[in-house]
C-alpha positions as CSV (number, residue, x, y, z in Angstrom):
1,X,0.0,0.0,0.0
2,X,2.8,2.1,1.1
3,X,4.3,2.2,-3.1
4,X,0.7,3.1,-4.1
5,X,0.6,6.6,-1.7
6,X,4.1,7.1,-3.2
7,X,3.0,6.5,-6.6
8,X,-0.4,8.7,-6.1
9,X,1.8,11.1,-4.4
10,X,4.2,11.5,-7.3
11,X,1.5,11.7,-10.0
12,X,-0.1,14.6,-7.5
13,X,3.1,16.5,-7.2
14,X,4.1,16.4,-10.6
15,X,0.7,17.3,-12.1
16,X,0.3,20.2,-9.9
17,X,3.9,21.0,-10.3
18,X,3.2,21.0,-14.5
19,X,0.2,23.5,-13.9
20,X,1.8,25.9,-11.4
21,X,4.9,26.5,-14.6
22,X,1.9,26.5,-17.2
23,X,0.3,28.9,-15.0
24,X,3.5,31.0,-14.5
25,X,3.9,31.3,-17.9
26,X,-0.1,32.8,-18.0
27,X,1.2,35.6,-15.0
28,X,4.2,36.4,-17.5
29,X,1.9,36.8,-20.2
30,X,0.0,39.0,-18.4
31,X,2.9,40.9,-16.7
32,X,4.2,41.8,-20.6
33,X,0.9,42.6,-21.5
34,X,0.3,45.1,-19.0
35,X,3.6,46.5,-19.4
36,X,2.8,47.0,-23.6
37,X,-0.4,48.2,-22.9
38,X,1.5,51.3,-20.5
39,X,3.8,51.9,-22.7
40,X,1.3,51.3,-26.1
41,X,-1.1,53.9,-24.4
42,X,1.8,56.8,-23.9
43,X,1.2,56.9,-27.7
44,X,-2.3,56.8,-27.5
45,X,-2.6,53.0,-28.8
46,X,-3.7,50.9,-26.0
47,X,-3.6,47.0,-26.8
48,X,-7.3,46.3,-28.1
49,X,-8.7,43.2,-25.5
50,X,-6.1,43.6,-22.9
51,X,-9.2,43.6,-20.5
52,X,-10.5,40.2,-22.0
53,X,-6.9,38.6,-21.6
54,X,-6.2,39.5,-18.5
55,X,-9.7,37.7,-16.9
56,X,-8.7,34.8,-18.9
57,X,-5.0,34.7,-17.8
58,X,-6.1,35.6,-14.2
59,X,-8.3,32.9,-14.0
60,X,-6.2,30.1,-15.1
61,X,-3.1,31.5,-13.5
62,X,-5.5,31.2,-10.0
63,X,-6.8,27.8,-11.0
64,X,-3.5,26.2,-11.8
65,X,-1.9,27.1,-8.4
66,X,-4.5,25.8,-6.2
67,X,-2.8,22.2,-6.2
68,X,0.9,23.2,-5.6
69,X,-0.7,25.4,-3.0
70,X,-2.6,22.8,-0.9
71,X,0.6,20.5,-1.2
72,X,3.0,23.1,0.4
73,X,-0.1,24.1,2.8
74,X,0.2,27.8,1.2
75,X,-3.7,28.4,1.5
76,X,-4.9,30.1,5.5
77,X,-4.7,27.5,8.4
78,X,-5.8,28.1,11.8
79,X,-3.0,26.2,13.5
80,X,-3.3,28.2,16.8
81,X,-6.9,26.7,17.2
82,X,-5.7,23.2,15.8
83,X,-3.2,22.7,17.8
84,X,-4.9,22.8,21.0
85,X,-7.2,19.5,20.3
86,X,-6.2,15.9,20.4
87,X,-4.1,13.9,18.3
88,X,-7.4,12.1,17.2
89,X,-8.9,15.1,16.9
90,X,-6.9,16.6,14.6
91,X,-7.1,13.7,12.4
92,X,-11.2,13.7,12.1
93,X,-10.6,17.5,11.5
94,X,-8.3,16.8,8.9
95,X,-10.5,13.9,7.1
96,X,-13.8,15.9,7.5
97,X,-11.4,18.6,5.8
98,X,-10.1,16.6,3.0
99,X,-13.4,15.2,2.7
100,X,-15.1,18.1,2.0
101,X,-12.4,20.1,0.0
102,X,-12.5,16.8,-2.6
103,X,-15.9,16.3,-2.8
104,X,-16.1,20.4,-3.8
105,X,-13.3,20.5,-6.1
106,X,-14.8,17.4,-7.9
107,X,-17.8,18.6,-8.5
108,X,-16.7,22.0,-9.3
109,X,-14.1,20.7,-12.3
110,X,-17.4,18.8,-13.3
111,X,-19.8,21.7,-13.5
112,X,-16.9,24.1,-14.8
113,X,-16.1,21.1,-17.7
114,X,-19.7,20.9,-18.5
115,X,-20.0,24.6,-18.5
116,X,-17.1,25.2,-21.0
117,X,-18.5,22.1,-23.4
118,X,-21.8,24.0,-23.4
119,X,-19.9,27.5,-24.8
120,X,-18.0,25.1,-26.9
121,X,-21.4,23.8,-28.4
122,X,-22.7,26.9,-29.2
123,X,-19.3,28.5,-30.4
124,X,-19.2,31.7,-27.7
125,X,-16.6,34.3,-28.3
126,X,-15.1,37.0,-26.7
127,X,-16.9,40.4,-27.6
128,X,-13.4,42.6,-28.3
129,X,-11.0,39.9,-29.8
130,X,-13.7,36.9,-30.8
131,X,-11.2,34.3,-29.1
132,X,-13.4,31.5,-28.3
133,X,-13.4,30.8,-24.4
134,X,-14.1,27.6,-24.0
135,X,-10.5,26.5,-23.5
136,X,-9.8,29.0,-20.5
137,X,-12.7,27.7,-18.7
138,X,-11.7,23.6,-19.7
139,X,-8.5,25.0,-17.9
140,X,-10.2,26.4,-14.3
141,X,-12.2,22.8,-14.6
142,X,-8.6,20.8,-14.6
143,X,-7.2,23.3,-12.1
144,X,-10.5,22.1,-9.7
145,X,-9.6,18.8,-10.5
146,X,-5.8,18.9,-9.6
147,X,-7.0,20.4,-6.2
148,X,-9.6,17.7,-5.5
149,X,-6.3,14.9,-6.5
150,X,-4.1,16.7,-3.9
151,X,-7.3,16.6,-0.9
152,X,-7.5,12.8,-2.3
153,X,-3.8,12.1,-1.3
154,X,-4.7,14.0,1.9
155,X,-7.8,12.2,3.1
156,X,-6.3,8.7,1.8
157,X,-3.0,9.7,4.0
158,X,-5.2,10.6,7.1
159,X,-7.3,7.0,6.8
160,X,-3.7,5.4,6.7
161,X,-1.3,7.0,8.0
162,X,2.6,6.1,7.7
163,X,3.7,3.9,10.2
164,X,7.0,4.4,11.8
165,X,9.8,1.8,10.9
């Protein structure tokens, strides 16, 4: 059992690890956009759509960090509070946690999939550009997902924890 956590654990790791540089190559898109908008709009030519790209980049530049976040326990924790209940405790705090943070995420990257196959049915486009959306949202749908994998390898590792050698 102990190979399959470490197996589950790699595939976690390295899948959120792949969407954190995917989405850190979104934030330096929209770093050097911003910056040739400034400078475009000095000369009174302002980059047409920077407004629609930067929603889209913003939004899978937040949904790809979500995983790598949970894994290096990033996101606001209340450890003052935690730390004064029971070993036990802590552990049903931490399932019920896990639990619910999955069960979320999973249905979110479900609703946000089906969403996005919807605007990709009926062909919706940006008003300023006409770059079709439907990708950015598929994108926030696997970001959900990743999340819900990482909560997966949490609640699994609270159920059966690693035993001392």
């Amino acid at each position: 059992m102990r190979s399959k956590m470490k197996l589950l654990d790699l595939i976690s790791l390295y899948a959120n690890k792949t969407l954190m540089f995917c989405g850190g190559i979104f934030l330096v898109g929209m770093v050097v956009l911003t910056c040739t908008n400034i400078a475009c709009r000095i000369f009174g030519m302002p980059v047409r759509g920077t407004f629609e790209l930067m929603g889209f980049f913003g939004a899978v530049t937040a949904a790809f960090a979500l995983g790598y976040t949970q894994i290096k326990r990033g996101h606001i924790a209340v450890d003052i509070l935690m730390n004064r209940f029971s070993d036990r405790a802590r552990r049903a705090l931490n399932f019920t946690n896990s639990l619910a943070g999955m069960l979320f995420f999973m249905m979110a990257a479900w609703q946000i999939a089906r969403k996005a196959g919807i605007l990709k049915n009926f062909g919706e486009v940006t008003e300023t550009l006409g770059i079709i959306y439907y990708p950015f949202t598929f994108c926030v749908a696997l970001g959900c997902g990743a999340l819900a994998l990482v909560f997966l390898t949490d609640l699994i590792r609270t159920i059966l924890p690693e035993r001392e050698a």
